[in-house]
N, C-alpha and C positions, 0 to 999 in steps of 0.2 A: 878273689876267692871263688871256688865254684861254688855252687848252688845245684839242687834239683830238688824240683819241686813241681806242685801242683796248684792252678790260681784259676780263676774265671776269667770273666771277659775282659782284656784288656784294653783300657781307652788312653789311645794316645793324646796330646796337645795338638798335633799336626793331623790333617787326613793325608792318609797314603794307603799304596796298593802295592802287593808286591810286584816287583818290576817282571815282567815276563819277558823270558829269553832264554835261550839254549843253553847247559854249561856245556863247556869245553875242557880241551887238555893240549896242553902245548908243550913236547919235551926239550929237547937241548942242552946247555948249558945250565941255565935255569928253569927246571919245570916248574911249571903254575897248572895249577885247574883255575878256569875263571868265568866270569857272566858276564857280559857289557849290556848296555842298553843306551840310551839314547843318548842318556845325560849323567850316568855311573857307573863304576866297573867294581867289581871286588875281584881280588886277584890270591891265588893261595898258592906260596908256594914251596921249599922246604920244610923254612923252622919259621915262617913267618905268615902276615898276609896287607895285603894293601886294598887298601879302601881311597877312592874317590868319587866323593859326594856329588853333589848337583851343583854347588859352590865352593867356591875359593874361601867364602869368610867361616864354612864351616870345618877344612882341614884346618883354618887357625885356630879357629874354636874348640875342638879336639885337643890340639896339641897345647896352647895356654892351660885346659884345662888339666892334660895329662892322662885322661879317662876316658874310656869308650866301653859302653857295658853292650855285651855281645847277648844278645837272646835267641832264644832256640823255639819254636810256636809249633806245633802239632799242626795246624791250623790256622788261620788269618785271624784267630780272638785268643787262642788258648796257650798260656806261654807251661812250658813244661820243664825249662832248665837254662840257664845261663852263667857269666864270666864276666866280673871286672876288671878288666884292665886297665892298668895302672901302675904307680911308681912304684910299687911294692912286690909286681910281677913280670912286668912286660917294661920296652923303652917304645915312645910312642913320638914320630917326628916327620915333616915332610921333604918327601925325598921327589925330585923329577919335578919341582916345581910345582905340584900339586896332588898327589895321593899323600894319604897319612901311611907311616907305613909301620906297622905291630910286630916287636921285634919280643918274644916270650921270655924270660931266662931262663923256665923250666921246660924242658920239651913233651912232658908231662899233661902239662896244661895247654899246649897246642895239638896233643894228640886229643886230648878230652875235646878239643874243639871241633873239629876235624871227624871223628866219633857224631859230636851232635850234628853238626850239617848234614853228614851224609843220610842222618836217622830221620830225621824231623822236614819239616812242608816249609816251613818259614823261616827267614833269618832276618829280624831287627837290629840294626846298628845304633844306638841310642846313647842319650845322653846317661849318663852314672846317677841315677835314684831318681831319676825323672823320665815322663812317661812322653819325651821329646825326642821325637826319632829322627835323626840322618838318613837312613835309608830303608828300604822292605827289600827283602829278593828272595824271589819263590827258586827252592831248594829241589824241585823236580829235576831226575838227575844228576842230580851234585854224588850221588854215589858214588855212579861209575866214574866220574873225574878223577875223585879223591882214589880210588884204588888204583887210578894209573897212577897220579902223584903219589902214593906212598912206594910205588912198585918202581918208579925211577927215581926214588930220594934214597929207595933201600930203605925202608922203614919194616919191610917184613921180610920174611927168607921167601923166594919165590921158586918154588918146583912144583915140577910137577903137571896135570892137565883135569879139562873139568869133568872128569870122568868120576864113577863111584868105584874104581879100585883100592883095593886095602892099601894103604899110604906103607911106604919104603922108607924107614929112617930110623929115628931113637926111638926106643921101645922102652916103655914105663911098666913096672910091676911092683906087686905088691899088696895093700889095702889091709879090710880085718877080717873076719868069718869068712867072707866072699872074696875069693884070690882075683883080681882083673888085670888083664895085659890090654896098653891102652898105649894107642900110637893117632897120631896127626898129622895134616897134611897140610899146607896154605895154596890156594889154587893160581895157577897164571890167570886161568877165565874164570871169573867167579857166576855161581848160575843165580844169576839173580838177585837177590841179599845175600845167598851162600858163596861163600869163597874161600871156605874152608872142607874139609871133614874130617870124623873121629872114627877111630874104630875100637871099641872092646869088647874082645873075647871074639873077634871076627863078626861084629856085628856092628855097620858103618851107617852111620848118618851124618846129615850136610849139618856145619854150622857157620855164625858168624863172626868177623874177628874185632874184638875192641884191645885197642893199644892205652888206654886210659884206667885206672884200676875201678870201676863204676862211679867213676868223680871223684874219690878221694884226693886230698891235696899232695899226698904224698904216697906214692904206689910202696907195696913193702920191697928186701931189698932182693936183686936178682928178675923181679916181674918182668915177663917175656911179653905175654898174650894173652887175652881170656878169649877162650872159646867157646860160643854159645850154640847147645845144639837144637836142632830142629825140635827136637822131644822134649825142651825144657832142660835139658841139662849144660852143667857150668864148668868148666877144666879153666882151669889155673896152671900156664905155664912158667917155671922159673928157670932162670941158669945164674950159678954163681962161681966161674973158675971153669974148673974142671966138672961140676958138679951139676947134673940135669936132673929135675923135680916135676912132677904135676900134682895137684891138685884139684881132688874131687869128691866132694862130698863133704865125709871129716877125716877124709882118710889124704894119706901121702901115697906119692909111686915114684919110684927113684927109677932111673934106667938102669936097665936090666940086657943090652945088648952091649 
């Protein structure tokens, strides 16, 4: 079940540091974004992600246990949101003779994951309600990984360029006293955390994109995208059939083109 939340310092059982190294992105067949270091890799790549530890008695240890609670740290003390995985969400088993490998059933809850990494400094691999960690890996970079890996799994619609032109597509109207025509864009380059923008009423700013409904375990039905703009504002995409929605504010916008 997710979690987000707000804690203090947090003390592990073990001393560890997060593992410093480059992420990367590797397409083909299989894309993965991934970190290696010396003596662990985490590996992330569709609908799944593979972890292997420092030891062999720890991917059994996992997997007897069936649980791996995934944290998300701001910081090297400050945990801000995490996921347990386990028998009731994910199948968890080792594959290649040695990585454990996180198989999600909802795709939901691997986008919500996927969302934290790329947000957050730190990533704990941990034991389930205990403060015994398998691994650290500093998350610097793990953004731009992850926008390649969603961008060859197809996890977003990708047109377009990282320019601030008024985005060409489905056009939303509608709202209450105040009429808004309101269109969006997902970028091939994203400029930085933005890799989106919005435009309404001709009036465009950058935003960013979460495929997770803000942690909820269950996104409502049709959830596309929430886009989060530079200015603080929030668009709630949906599609259901034939039928295109967004969402802002308390108001609705149907397409209008």
């Amino acid at each position: 079940m997710k979690n987000i939340f707000l804690s203090g310092c947090l003390l592990f059982c073990v001393s560890a540091a997060p593992a410093l190294a480059e992420w990367g992105f590797s397409g083909g067949q299989t894309p993965n974004a991934f970190i290696q270091t010396g003596d662990m890799t985490l590996e992330l790549q569709c609908d799944r992600l593979r972890f292997a530890p420092v030891g062999y008695a720890d991917s059994e240890d996992i997997v007897k246990k069936q649980s791996l609670s995934i944290r998300f740290m701001k910081n090297g003390s400050t945990e801000v949101g995490s996921f347990q995985a386990g028998q009731g969400n994910a199948t968890l088993r080792v594959v290649d003779n040695y990585p454990v490998e996180v198989v999600f059933q909802d795709s939901a809850d691997y986008q919500f994951i996927l969302d934290q990494i790329a947000a957050n400094a730190v990533l704990n691999l941990s034991m389930a309600d205990q403060d015994v960690s398998y691994g650290l890996f500093d998350l610097k970079g793990s953004g731009k990984a992850i926008r390649s890996l969603r961008s060859s799994c197809g996890s977003a619609p990708q047109t377009g360029n990282n320019t601030m032109e008024a985005p060409e597509g489905v056009v939303y109207c509608g709202g209450g006293q105040v009429k808004r025509q309101i269109e969006y864009l997902i970028l091939d380059k994203a400029d930085g955390e933005w890799d989106a923008i919005v435009t309404v009423n001709g009036n465009t700013t950058r935003a960013m994109t979460a495929y997770s409904y803000f942690g909820n375990a269950k996104p409502p039905q049709g959830f596309v995208v929430a886009l989060l703009g530079e200015d603080r504002s929030e668009f709630l995409v949906f599609k259901d059939g034939n039928k295109n929605w967004l969402e802002y504010g308390d108001y609705q916008y149907n397409q209008c083109n």
